[in-house]
C-alpha positions in Angstrom: 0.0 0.0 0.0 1.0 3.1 -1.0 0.8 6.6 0.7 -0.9 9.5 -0.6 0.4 10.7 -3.9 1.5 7.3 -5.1 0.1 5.2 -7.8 -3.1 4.0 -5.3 -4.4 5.2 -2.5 -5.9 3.1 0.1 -9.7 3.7 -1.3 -8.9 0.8 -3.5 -7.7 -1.6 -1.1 -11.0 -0.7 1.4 -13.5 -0.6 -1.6 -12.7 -4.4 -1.8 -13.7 -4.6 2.3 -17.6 -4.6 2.4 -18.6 -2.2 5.2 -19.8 -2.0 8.3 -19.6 -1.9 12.0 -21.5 0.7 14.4 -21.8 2.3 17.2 -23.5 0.5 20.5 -23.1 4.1 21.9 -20.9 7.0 22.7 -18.7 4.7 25.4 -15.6 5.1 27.5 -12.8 3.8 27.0 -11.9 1.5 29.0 -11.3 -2.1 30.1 -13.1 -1.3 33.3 -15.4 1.6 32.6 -18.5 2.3 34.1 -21.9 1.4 32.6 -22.3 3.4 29.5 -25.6 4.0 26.8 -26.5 2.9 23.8 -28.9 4.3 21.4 -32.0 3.7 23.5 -29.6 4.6 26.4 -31.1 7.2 29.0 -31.0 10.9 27.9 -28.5 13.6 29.3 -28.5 17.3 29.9 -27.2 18.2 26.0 -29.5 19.7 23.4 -29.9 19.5 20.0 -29.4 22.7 18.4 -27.7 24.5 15.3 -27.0 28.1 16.4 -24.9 30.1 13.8 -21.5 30.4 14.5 -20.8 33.7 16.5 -17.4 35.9 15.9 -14.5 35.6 13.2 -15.4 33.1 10.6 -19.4 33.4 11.0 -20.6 31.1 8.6 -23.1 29.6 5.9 -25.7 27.4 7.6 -23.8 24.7 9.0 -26.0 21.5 7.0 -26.1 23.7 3.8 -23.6 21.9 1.9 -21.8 23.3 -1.2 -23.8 22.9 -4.9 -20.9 21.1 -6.3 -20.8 17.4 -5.4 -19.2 14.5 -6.5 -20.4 11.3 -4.9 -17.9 8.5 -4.1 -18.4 4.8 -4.0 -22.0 3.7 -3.4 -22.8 7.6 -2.2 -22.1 7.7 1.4 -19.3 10.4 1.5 -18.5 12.9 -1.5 -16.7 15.4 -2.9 -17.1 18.9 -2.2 -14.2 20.7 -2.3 -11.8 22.3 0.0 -13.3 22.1 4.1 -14.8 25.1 5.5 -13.9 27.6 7.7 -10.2 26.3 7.7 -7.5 29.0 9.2 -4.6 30.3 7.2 -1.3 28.7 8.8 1.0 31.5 9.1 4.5 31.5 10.1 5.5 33.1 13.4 7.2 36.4 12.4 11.0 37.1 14.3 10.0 37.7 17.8 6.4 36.6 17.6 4.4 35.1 20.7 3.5 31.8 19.8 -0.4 31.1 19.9 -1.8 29.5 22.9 -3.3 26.5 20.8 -6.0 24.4 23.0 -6.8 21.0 21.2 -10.9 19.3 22.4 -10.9 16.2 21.0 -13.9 13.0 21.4 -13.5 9.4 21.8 -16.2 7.4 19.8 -18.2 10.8 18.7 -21.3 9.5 17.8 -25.2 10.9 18.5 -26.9 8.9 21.1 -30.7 9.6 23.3 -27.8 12.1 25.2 -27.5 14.4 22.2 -24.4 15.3 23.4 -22.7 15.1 19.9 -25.2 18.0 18.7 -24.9 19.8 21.8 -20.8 20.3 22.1 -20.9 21.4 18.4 -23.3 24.4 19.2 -20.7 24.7 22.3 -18.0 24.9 19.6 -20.1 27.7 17.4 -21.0 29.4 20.1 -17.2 30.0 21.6 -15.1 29.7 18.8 -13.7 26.4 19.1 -13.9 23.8 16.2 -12.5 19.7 17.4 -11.5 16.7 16.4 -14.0 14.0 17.0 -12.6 10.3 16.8 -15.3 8.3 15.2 -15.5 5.0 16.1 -16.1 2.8 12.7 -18.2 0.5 14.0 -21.0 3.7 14.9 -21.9 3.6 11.1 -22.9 -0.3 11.1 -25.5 -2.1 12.2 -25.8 -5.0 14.3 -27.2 -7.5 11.8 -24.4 -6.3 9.8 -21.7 -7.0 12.2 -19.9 -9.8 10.4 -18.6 -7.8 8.2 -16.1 -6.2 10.3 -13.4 -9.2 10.8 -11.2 -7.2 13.8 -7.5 -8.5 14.2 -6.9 -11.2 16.6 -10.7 -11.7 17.2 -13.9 -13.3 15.8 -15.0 -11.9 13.0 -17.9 -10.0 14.1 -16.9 -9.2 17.7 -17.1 -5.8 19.2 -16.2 -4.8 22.7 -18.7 -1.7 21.9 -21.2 -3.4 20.0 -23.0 -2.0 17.0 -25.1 0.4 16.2 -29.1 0.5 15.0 -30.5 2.3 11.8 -31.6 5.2 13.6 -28.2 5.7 15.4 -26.1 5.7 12.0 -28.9 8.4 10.5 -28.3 10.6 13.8 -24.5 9.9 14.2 -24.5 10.6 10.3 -26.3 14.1 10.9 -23.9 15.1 13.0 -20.9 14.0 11.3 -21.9 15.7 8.1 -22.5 19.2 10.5 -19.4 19.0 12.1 -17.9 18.9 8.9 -19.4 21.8 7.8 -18.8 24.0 11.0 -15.2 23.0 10.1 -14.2 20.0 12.4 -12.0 17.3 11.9 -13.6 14.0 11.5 -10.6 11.5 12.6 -10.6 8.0 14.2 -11.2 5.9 17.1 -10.9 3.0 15.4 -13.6 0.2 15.5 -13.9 -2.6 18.0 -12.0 -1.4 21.0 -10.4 -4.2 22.0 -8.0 -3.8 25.2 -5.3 -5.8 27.3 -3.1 -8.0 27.1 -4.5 -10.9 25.7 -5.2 -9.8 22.0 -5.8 -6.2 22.7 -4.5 -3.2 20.1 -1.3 -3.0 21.9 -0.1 -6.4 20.8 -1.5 -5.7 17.0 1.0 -5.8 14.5 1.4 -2.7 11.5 -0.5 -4.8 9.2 -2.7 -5.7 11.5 -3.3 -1.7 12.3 -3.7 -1.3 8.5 -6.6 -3.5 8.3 -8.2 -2.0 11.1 -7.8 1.0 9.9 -8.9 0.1 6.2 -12.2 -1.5 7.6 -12.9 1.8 9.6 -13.0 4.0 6.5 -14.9 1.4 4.6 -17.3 1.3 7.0 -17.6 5.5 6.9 -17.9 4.9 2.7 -20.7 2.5 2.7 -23.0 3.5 5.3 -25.8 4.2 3.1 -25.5 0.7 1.6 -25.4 -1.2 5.0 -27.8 1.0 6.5 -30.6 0.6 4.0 -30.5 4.7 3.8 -29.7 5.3 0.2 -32.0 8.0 0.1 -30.0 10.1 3.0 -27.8 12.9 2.3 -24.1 11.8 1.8 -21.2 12.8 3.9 -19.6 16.0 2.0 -15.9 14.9 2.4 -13.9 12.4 0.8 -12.6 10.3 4.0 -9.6 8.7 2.4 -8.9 12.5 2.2 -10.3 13.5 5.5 -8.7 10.6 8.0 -5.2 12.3 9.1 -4.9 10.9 12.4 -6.7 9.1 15.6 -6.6 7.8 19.2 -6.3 4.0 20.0 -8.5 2.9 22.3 -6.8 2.8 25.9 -4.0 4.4 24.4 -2.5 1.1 23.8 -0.2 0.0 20.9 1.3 3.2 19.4 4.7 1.7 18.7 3.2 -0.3 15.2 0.1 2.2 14.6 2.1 5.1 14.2 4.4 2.7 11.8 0.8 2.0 10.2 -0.2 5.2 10.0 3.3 6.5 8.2 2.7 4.0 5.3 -0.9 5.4 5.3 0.3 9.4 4.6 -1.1 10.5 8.3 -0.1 13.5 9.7 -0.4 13.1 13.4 -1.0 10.5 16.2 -3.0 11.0 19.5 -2.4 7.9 21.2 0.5 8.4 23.5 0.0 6.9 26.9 1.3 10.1 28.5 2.9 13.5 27.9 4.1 16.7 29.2 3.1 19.8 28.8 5.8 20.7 26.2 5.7 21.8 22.5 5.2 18.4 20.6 7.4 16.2 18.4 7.2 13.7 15.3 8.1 10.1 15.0 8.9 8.4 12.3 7.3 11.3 10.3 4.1 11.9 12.2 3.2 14.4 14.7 3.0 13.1 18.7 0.3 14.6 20.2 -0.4 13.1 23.6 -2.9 13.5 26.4 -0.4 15.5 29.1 0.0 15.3 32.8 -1.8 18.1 34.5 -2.7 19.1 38.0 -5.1 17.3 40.2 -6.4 20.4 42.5 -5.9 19.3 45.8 -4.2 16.3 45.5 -0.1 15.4 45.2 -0.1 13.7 42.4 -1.0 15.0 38.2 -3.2 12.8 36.0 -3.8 12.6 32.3 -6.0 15.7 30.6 -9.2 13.3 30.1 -12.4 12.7 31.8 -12.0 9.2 32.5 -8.5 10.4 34.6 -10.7 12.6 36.5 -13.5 10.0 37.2 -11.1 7.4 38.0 -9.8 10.2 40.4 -12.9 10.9 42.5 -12.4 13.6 45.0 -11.5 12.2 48.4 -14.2 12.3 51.6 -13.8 15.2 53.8 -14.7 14.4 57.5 -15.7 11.3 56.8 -17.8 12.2 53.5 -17.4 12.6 50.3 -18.6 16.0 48.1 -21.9 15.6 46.0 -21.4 14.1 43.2 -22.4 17.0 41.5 -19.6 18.6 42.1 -16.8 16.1 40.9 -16.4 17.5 37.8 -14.8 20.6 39.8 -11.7 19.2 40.3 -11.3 18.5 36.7 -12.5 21.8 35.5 -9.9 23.8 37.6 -7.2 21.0 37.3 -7.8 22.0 32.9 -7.8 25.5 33.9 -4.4 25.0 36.1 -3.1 23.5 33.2 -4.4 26.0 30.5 -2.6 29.2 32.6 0.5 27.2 33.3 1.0 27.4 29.5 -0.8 30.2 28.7 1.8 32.5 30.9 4.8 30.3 30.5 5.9 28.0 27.1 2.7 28.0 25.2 2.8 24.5 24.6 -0.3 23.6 22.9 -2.8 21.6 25.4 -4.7 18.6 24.8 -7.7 17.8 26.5 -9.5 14.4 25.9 -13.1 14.0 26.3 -16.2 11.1 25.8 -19.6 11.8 24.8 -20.8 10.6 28.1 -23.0 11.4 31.5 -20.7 9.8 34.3 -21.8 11.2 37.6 -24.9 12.7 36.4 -22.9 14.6 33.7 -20.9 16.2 36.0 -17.6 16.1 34.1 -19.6 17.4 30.4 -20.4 20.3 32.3 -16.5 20.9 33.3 -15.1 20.8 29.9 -18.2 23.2 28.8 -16.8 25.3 31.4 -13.4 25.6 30.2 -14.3 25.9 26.8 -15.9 29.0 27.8 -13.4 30.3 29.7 -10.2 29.8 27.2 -11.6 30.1 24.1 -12.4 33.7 24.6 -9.1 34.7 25.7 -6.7 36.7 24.0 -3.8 35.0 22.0 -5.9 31.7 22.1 -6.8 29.3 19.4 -9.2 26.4 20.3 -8.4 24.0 17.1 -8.7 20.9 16.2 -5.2 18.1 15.7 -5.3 18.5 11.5 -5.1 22.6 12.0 -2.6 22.1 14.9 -0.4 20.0 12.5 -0.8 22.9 9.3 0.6 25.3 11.7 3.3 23.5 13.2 4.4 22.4 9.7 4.4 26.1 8.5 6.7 26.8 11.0 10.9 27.4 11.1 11.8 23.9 11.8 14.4 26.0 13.5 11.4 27.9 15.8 9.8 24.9 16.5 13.4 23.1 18.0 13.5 26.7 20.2 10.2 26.1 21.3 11.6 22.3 22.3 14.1 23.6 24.9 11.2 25.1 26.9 10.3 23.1 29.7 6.7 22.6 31.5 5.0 25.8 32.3 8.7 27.8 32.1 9.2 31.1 30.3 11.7 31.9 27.9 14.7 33.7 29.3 14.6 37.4 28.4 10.7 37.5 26.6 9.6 36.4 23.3 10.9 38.9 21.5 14.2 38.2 22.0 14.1 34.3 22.4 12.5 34.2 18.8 14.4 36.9 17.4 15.3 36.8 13.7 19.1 36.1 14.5 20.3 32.4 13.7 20.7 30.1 16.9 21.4 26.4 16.9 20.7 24.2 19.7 22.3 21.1 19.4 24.4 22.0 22.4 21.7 22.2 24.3 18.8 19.0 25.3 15.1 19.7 24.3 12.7 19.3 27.2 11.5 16.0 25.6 15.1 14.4 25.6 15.4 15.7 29.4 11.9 14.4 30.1 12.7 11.1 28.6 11.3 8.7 31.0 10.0 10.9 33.6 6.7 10.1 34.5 5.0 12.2 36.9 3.6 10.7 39.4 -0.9 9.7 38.9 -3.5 7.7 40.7 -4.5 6.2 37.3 -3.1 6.0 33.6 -5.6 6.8 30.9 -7.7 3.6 30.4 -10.0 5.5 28.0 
């Protein structure tokens, strides 16, 4: 298989998969994660709404695709043309203050009874902020259709999230095709979820990540077809196109995904079992964009920027009893919001927060990530973006900025102010370790890794 720009592209390997696999529900990831919804699960706080897009970059009606469409395969995705409401990437100019770049990004995104899908795009309109939401293949196929999804290592048919129904894939579809247009990132999650050590992803081998990932797309291409809804509207992207990048389930088995993913022509990988807070790096090619260590409020250890962390974390009791549940979101609303300023005043290293489409603890932790959205998206100097926007900038940059930006350790300042420390003079530093090479192998101390 060849990467993009060679004589095929991996459209004709996946037209020869048939499709299908879908989504039991929006679930978290995780060997041991708590109960979680499926389509007929119970319904949340979110709402299903459209608002227009406030501020720079107002826009067309977001389901209002553009007139000139060319359909692909059987009709489920298409071609419209270049995405919407993409920014410019720009080169920092001699002395410029980096951006403070802020990545929200979704496991599994798919539309359940919890509308939750629908209601953190208006979120996203409303504040400024577009995502990148990691469908899960499987979310687009339904159940009497599950053998055609033969997952690595396993039975063909098997799903540790199950599959989806009809009117799932129509709603999950909806939103998919809105996102889109609002100028998202549709990326991937991958399909089955399979986790552990016995025949999980993180014993899968690069060809057996190349399947996976073949059968995902086909399943996004031929929707329509295994759905029985011909007569829906088609995606308006091209997903051989669109797919740049995902997040392994449990964050398990980067090593040969990311060797995977280089044969495939991605541009970035979010599956990294753990990070700083530090400007990011490629392997082998691709762009390492990790969930990061941040502060627990309260407690002596840092956890990884995701819900499940923070659920995993609950707040301890306080004479003898623990804090409404309510209220155990706070923790991971001002532990984001630690994190955020930390960067924000000191290296600008863009921050990563992961997220699920999911009401754990009465929604508690859906309402804590609406709250920072609201409270750094607005800020000056801010960009709320999604991965694929994050990696145009990065590669517009000065490889030469970019290893300056390196040396800058976790929440520290550059010596003398921006203006001099990215001043046009030349400056090498080979002499001198990056913070990743003098992070190598630190881990922070945390309750729990991500088990997403």
């Amino acid at each position: 298989m060849r990467a993009r720009g060679g004589g095929w592209t991996r459209r004709n390997v996946t037209a020869l998969l048939a499709a299908a696999v879908a989504l039991s529900v929006p679930v978290g990831c995780s060997e041991d994660s708590p109960q979680t919804h499926g389509p007929g699960g119970t319904a949340g706080s979110g709402h299903d709404r459209d608002s227009p897009r406030k501020g720079p970059g107002a826009s067309i009606h977001p389901d209002k695709a553009p007139k000139v469409i060319r359909l692909i395969g059987d009709g489920s995705t298409s071609d419209t043309g270049p995405q919407p409401h993409q920014p410019k990437a720009e080169p920092l100019a001699p002395g410029e203050k980096p951006p403070q770049f802020v990545v929200f990004s979704w496991d599994g995104a798919g539309q359940d009874k919890q509308k939750l899908f629908s209601h953190f795009r208006a979120v996203g309109k409303k504040y400024g902020a577009t995502m990148t939401y990691f469908l899960s293949g499987v979310y687009l196929l339904p159940a009497e259709k599950r053998y055609l999804y033969d997952p690595p290592e396993h039975r063909r048919g098997a799903s540790s999230i199950g599959f989806n129904d009809v009117e799932g894939i129509r709603a999950t579809v909806g939103q998919l095709r809105g996102a889109w247009l609002d100028g998202n990132e549709i990326g991937t999650h991958f399909n089955g979820h399979f986790c552990g050590r016995r025949r999980g992803v993180g014993t899968w081998s690069a060809r057996e990540w190349i399947s996976e990932i073949q059968q995902a797309e086909s399943f996004v291409e031929n929707w329509r077809t295994n759905a029985g809804l011909e007569h829906e509207k088609p995606l308006p992207f091209d997903y051989d196109k669109e797919l740049v990048g995902g997040r392994a389930p449990c964050l398990q088995g980067q090593k040969n995904l990311i060797r995977a993913a280089a044969k495939l022509g991605w541009r970035y990988d979010a599956s990294s079992p753990g990070g700083l807070q530090i400007w990011p790096r490629k392997i082998h090619g691709i762009w390492d964009f990790p969930l990061q260590q941040i502060p627990v409020p309260g407690r002596a250890f840092e956890t990884l920027s995701m819900d499940y962390n923070f659920l995993a974390n609950k707040p301890r009791k306080e004479k003898g009893k623990r804090p409404k549940r309510s209220t155990w979101g706070r923790p991971m609303r001002d532990g984001m919001l630690a994190a955020f300023d930390r960067a924000y005043e000191g290296n600008r290293a863009p921050l990563f927060i992961g997220n699920h489409f999911e009401s754990w603890n009465g929604g508690t932790y859906m309402r804590a990530v609406e709250d920072v959205i609201k409270k750094v998206c607005s800020r000056q100097g801010v960009r709320c973006v999604s991965f694929k926007q994050l990696a145009d900038w990065l590669d517009a940059q000065n490889p030469r900025v970019l290893e300056k930006l390196r040396v800058l350790d976790v929440g520290t300042r550059p010596p003398g102010g921006w203006k001099g420390y990215l001043a046009a003079e030349p400056w090498r530093t080979s002499a001198r370790e990056t913070a990743h090479e003098r992070t190598s192998g630190h881990h922070t101390r945390t309750a729990k890794r991500e088990r997403e």
